[in-house]
C-alpha positions as CSV (number, residue, x, y, z in Angstrom):
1,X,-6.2,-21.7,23.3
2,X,-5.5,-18.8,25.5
3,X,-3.0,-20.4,27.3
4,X,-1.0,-20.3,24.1
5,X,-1.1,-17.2,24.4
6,X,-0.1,-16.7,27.7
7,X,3.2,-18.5,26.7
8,X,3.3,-16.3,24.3
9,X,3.4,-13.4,26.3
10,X,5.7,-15.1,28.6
11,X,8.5,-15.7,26.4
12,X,8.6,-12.0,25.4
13,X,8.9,-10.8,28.6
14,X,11.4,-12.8,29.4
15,X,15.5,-11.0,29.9
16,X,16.7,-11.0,26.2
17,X,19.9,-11.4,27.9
18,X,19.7,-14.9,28.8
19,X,16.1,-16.0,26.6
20,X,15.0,-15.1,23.2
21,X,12.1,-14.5,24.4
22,X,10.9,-11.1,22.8
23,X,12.1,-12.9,19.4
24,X,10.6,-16.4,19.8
25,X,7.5,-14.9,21.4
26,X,5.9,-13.4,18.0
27,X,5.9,-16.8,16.1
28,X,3.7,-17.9,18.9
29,X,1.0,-15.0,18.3
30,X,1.3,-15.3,14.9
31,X,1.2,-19.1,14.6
32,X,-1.8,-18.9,16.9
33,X,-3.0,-16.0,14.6
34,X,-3.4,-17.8,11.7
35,X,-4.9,-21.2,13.1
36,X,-8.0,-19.0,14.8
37,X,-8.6,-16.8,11.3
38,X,-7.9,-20.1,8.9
39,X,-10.4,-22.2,11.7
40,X,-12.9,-19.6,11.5
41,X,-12.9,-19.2,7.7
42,X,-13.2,-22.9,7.3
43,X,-16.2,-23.1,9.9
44,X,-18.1,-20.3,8.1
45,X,-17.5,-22.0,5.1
46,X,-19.2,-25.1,6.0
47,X,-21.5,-23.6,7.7
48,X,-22.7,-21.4,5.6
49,X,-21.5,-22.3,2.1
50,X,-19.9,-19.0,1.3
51,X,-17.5,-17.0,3.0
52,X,-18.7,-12.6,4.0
53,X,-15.4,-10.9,3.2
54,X,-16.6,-7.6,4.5
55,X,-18.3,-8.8,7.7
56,X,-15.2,-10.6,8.7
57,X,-13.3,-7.7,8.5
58,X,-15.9,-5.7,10.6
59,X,-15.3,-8.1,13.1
60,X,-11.7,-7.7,13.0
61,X,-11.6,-4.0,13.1
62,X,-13.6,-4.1,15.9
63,X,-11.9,-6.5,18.1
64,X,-8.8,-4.8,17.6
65,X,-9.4,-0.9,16.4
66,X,-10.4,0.3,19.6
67,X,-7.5,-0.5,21.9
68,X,-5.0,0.4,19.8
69,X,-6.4,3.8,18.9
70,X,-6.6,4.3,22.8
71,X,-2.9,3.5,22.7
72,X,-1.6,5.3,20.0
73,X,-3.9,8.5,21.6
74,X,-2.6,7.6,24.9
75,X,1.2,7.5,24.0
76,X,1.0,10.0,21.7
77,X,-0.7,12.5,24.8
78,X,2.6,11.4,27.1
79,X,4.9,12.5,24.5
80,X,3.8,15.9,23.6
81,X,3.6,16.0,27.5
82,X,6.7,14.5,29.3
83,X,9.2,13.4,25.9
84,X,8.4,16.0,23.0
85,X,12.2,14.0,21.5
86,X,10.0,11.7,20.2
87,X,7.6,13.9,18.5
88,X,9.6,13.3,15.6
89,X,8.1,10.6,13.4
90,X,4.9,10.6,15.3
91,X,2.1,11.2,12.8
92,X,4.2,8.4,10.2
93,X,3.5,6.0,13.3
94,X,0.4,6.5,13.8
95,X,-0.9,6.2,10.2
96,X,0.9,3.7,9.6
97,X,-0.1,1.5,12.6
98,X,-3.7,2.4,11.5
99,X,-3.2,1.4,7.8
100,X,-1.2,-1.9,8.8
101,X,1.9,-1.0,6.9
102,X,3.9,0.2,9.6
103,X,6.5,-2.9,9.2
104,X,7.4,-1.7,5.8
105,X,7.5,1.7,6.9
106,X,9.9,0.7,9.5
107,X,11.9,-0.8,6.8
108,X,11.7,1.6,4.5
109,X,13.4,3.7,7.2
110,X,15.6,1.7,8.4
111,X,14.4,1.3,11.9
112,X,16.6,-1.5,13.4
113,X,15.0,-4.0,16.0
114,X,17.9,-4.4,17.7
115,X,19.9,-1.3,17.9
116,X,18.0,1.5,20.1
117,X,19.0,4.0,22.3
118,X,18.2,5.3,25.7
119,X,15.8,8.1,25.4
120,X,14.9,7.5,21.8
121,X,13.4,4.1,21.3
122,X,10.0,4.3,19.7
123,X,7.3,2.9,21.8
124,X,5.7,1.6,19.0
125,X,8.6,-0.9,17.6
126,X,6.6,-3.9,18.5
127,X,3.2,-3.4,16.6
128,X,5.2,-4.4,13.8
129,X,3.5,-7.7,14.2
130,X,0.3,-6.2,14.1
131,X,0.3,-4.9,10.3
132,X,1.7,-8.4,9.6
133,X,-1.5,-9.8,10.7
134,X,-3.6,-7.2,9.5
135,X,-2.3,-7.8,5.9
136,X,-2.7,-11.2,6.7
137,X,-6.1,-10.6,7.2
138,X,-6.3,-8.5,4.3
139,X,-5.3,-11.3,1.8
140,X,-5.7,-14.5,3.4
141,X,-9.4,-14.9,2.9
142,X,-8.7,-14.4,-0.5
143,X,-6.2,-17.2,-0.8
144,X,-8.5,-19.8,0.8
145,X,-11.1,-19.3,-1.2
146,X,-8.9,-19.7,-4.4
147,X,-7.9,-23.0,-2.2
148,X,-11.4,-24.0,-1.3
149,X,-12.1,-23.6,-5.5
150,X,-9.1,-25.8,-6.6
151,X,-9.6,-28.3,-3.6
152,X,-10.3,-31.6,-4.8
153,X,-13.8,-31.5,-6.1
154,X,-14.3,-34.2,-8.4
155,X,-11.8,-36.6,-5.8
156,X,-14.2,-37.1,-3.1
157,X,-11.6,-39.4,-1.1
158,X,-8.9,-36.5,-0.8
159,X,-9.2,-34.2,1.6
160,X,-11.7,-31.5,0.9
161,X,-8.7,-28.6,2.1
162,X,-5.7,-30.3,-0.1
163,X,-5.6,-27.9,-2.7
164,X,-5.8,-25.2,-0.4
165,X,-3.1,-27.5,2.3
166,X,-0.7,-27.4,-0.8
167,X,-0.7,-23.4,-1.5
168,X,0.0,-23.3,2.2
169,X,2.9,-25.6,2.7
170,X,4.0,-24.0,-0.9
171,X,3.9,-20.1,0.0
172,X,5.2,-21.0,3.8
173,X,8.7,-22.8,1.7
174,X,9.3,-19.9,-0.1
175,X,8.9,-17.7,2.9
176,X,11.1,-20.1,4.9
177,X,13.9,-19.6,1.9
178,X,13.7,-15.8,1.2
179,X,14.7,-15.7,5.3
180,X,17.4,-17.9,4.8
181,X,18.8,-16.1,1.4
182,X,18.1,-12.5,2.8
183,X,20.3,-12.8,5.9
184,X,23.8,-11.8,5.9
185,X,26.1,-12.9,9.1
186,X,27.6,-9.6,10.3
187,X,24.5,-7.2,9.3
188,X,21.7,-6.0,10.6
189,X,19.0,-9.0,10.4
190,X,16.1,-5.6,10.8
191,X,14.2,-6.6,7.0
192,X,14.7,-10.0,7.2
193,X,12.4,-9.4,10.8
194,X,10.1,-6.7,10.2
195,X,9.4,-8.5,6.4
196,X,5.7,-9.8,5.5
197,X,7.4,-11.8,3.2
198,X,10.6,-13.2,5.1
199,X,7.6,-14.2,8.6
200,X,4.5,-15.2,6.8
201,X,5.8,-18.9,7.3
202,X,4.4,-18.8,11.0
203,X,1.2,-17.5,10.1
204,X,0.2,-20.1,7.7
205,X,2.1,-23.0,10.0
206,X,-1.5,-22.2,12.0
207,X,-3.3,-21.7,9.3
208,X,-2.1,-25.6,7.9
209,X,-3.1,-27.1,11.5
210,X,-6.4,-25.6,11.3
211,X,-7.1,-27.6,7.9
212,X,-5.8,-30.6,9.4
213,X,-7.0,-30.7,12.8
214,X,-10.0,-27.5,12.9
215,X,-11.0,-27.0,16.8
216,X,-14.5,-29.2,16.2
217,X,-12.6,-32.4,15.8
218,X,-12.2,-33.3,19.6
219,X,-11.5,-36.4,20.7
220,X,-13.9,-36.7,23.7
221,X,-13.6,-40.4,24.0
222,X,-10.2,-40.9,23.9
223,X,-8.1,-44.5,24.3
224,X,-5.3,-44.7,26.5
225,X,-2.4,-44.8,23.5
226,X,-4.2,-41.5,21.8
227,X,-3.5,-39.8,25.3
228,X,0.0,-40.7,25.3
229,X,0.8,-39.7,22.3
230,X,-0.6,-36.2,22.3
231,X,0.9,-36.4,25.7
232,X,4.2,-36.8,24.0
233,X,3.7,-34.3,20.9
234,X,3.1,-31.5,23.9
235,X,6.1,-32.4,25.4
236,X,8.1,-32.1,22.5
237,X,6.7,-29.0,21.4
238,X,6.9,-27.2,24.7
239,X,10.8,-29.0,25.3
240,X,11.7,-28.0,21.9
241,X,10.5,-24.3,22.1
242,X,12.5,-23.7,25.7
243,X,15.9,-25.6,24.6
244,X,16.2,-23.1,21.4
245,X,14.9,-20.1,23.4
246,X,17.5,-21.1,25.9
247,X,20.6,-21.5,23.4
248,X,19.5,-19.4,20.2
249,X,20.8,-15.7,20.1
250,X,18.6,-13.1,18.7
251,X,20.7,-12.2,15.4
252,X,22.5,-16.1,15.2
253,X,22.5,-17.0,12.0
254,X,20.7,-20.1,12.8
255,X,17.6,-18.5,13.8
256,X,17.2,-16.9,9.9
257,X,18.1,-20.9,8.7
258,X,16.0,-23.1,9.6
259,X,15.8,-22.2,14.1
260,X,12.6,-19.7,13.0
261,X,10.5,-22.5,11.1
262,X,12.0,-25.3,13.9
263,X,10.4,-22.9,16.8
264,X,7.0,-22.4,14.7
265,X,6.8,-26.0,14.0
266,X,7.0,-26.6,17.7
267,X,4.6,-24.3,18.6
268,X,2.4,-26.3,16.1
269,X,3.0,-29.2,17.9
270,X,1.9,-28.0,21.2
271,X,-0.9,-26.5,19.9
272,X,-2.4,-29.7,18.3
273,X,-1.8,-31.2,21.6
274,X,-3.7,-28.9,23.5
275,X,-6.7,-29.0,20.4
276,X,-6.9,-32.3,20.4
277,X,-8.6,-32.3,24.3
278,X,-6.8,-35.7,25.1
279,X,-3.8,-35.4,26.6
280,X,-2.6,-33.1,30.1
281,X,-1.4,-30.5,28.4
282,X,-5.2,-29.3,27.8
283,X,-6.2,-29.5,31.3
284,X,-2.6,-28.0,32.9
285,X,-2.8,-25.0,30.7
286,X,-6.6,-24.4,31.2
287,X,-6.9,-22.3,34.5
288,X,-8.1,-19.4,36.0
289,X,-4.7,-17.5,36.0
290,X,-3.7,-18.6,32.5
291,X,-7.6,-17.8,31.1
292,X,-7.7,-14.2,32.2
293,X,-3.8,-13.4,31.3
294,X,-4.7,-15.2,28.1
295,X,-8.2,-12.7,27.4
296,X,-5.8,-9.8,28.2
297,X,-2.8,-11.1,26.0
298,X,-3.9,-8.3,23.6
299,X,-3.9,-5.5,25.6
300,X,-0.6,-6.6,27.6
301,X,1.4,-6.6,24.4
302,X,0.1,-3.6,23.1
303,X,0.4,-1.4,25.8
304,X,4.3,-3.7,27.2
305,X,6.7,-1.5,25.8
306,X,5.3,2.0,25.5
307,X,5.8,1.3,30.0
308,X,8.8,0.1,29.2
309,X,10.2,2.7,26.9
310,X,8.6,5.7,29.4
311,X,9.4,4.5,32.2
312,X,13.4,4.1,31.5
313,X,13.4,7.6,30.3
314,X,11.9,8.9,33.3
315,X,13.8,6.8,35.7
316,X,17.7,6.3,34.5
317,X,18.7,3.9,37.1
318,X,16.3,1.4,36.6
319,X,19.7,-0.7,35.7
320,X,20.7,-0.1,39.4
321,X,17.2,-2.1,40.6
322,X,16.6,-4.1,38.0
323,X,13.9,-6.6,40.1
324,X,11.8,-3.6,42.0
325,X,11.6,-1.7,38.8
326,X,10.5,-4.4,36.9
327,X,7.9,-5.4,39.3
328,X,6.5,-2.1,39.2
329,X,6.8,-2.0,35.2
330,X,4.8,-5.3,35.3
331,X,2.3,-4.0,37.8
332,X,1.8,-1.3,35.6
333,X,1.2,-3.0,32.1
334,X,-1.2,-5.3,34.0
335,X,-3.5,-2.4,35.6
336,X,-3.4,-0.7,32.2
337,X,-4.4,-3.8,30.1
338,X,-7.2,-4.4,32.7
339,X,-8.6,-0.9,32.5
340,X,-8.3,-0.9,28.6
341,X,-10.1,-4.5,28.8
342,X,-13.0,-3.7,30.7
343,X,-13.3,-0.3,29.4
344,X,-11.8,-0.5,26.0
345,X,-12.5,-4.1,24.4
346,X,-15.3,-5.2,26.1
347,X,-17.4,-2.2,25.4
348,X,-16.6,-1.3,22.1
349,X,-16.3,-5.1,20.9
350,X,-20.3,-4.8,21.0
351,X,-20.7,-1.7,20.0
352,X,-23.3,-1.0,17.3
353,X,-21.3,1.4,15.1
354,X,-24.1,1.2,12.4
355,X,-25.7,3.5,15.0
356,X,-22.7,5.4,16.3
357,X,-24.4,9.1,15.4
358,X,-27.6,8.7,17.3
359,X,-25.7,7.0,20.1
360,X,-23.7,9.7,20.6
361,X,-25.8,12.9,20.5
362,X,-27.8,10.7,23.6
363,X,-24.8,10.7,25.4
364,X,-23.7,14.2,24.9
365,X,-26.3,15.5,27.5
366,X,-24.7,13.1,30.1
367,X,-20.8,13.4,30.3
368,X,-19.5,12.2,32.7
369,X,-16.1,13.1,34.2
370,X,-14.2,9.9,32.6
371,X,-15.6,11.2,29.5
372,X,-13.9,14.5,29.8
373,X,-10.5,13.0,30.9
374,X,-10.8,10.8,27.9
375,X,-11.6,14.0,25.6
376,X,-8.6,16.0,27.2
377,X,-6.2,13.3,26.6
378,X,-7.6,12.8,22.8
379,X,-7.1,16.4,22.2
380,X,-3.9,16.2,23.3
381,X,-2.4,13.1,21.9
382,X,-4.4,14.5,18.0
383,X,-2.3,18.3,18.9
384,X,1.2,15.9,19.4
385,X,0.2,13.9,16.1
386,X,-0.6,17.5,14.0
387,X,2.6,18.7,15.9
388,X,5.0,16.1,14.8
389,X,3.8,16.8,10.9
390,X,5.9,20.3,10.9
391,X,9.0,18.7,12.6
392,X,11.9,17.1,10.2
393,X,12.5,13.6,11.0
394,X,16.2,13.9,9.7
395,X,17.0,16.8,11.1
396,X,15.8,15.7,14.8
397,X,17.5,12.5,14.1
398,X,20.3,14.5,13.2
399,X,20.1,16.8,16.1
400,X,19.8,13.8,18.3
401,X,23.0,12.1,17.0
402,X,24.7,15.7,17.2
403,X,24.2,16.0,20.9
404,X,25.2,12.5,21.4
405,X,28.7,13.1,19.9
406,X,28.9,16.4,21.3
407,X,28.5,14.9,24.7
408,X,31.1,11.6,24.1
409,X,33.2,14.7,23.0
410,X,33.3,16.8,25.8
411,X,33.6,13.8,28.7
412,X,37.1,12.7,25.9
413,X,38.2,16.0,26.2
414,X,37.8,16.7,29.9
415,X,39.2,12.9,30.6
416,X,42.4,14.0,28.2
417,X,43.0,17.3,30.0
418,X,43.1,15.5,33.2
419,X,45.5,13.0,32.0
420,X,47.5,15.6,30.6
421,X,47.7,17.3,34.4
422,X,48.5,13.7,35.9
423,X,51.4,13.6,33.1
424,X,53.0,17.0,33.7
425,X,53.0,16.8,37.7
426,X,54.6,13.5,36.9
427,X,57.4,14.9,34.8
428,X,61.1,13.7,36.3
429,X,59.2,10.5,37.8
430,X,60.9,7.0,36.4
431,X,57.2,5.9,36.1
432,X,54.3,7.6,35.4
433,X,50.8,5.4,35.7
434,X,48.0,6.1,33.9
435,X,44.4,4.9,34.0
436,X,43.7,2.6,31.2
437,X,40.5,3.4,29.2
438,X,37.6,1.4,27.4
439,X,35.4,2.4,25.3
């Protein structure tokens, strides 16, 4: 499964210019999301006959709490530092990433996804998707065990997940039309994006393969035919998700009709091809390379585009080497993710925070140096965060804006008093020529 996502991370990498990639990338998380939480659910359930609301969230929080508290400490320390422009809507970023709402909040603001510019992009724009899981986290448990209640009891010979199969296929239709009625050609498609409601569809796309085809029903002795034909459902999962990548703009209006649920649904399809341990696609996408991306995926998508977004401000002519810059960027998100990995996830993933106060006065006697770099660069980042409580977000974005038109005004004006120069030495000339101008 972590080659899935790999591709995932792949495709949003990939030039918007000529792939969707950053746009078809998040159904793959998300449609992978929701298979691993709805598989898991449904084990436990077996398992154990009951479902521990409170102990699956533990697990969640800590699997993925720690890294992004690093990052939002670690990007918040580089912007008091090196681009204090962005102070500006700091702390709303932070507590909103924290509390999972921060889709809605970029919403309610009227953040677009697809209208930034240079020097003022937020580096957070993309955990967007990660409150989108975490309220999927929040309520989905809740909704299959409403399912597991109305499934089938007393009709042994259905499926023991239908009633919870049919709330899924129902909820995912509606989602699937509220995109479609939401989006307006010509406008901004931000809402319809960021929305819980409008993306959900993905999520629970997984969740249905999971009740279908959970990860414990492998085929390990397998007949020719059965190899073929999952052969063939990879192909057209994988075909299907590169062709519309390839030919699907980011705002088309085909994307918001129908292209979003054709993309998850081939996503679904590879996925049950790789599950189903029968065909090639399991044993091409199972290696080394595509394992340790794929245990890293987290870390590389949190930590992408804050590199991104710093290092364009601090170099502005990355357009002029677009292929030595971007190696470097990449070199940079991978030595980052690794460090957060081994120090970050790994450690804290089995951590004992039941005993966090007693671990920590033990390790107080024996700070080490990292420990003190760490401390410095929390102080920092929490002083940016306070900071950016006593700044006006309106007021910066309005200062922001101001300079921008100040600037286009004073390059018009020093271009029109040129041209008037080249007009008056021209006076008593037949023909005068002028440089045209675009804008």
């Amino acid at each position: 499964m972590r080659a899935l996502a790999v591709i995932g991370v792949i495709l949003y990498h990939l030039n918007p210019t000529i792939f969707s990639g950053g746009y078809l990338g998040v159904p793959v998380f998300m449609t992978l999301s929701g298979y691993l939480v709805t598989d898991h659910l449904l084990h436990e359930y077996e398992t154990t006959g009951k479902f521990r609301y409170g102990h699956f969230w533990y697990k969640r929080l800590k699997k993925l709490y720690p890294t992004l508290i690093v990052m939002l400490l670690l990007t918040a320390t580089f912007i008091t530092i090196f681009q204090s422009n962005l102070l500006a809507n700091l702390w709303q970023s932070v507590v909103t990433n924290l509390s999972y709402v921060y889709n809605w909040y970029e919403i309610a603001n009227g953040q677009s996804y697809f209208q930034q510019f240079a020097g003022t992009q937020s580096p957070f724009t993309h955990l967007w998707t990660l409150s989108i899981e975490g309220q999927f986290y929040l309520v989905w448990p809740l909704i299959v065990i409403l399912g597991l209640s109305l499934s089938g009891s007393s009709r042994p010979h259905h499926s023991p997940y239908r009633g919870l199969l049919l709330i899924t296929i129902g909820i995912s239709i509606i989602s699937v039309i509220l995109m479609a009625l939401l989006f307006k050609p010509g406008t901004d498609p931000s809402r319809i994006y960021y929305g819980t409601d409008t993306r959900m569809f993905s999520l629970l796309l997984g969740a249905a393969l999971a009740m279908v085809w959970p990860s414990k029903r492998k085929l390990q002795h397998f007949e020719q035919h059965q190899v073929l034909f999952f052969d063939i459902v990879g192909l057209i999962g994988l075909s299907g998700m590169l062709i519309l990548g390839l030919t699907v703009h980011a705002q088309s209006a085909f994307l918001y009709h129908g292209g979003m649920l054709l993309f998850s649904i081939f996503t679904v399809l590879l996925m049950w091809a790789v599950i189903a341990n029968t065909s090639h696609w399991n044993r091409f996408l199972t290696n080394p390379v595509f394992n340790w991306l794929g245990s890293r995926s987290y870390e590389i998508y949190v930590y992408q585009l804050p590199v991104f977004v710093f290092f364009t401000a601090r170099f502005k002519n990355v357009a002029n080497h677009p292929i030595s810059y971007a190696l470097i960027e990449l070199l940079l998100i991978i030595s980052i993710s690794e460090l957060s990995y081994r120090f970050v996830q790994v450690p804290f993933s089995h951590y004992d925070y039941q005993r966090w106060f007693s671990q920590l006065l033990k390790l107080l006697p024996r700070l080490t140096w990292q420990s003190l770099i760490l401390s410095i660069i929390a102080i920092i980042g929490l002083f940016g965060i306070v900071q950016s409580t006593t700044i006006n977000p309106k007021q910066a974005n309005h200062s922001q804006l101001a300079q921008r038109i100040q600037k286009n005004a004073n390059v018009e004006k020093q271009h029109n008093q040129a041209l008037a120069q080249k007009i008056k030495k021209g006076e008593g000339r037949s023909t005068i020529k002028t440089r045209p101008t675009s804008r």
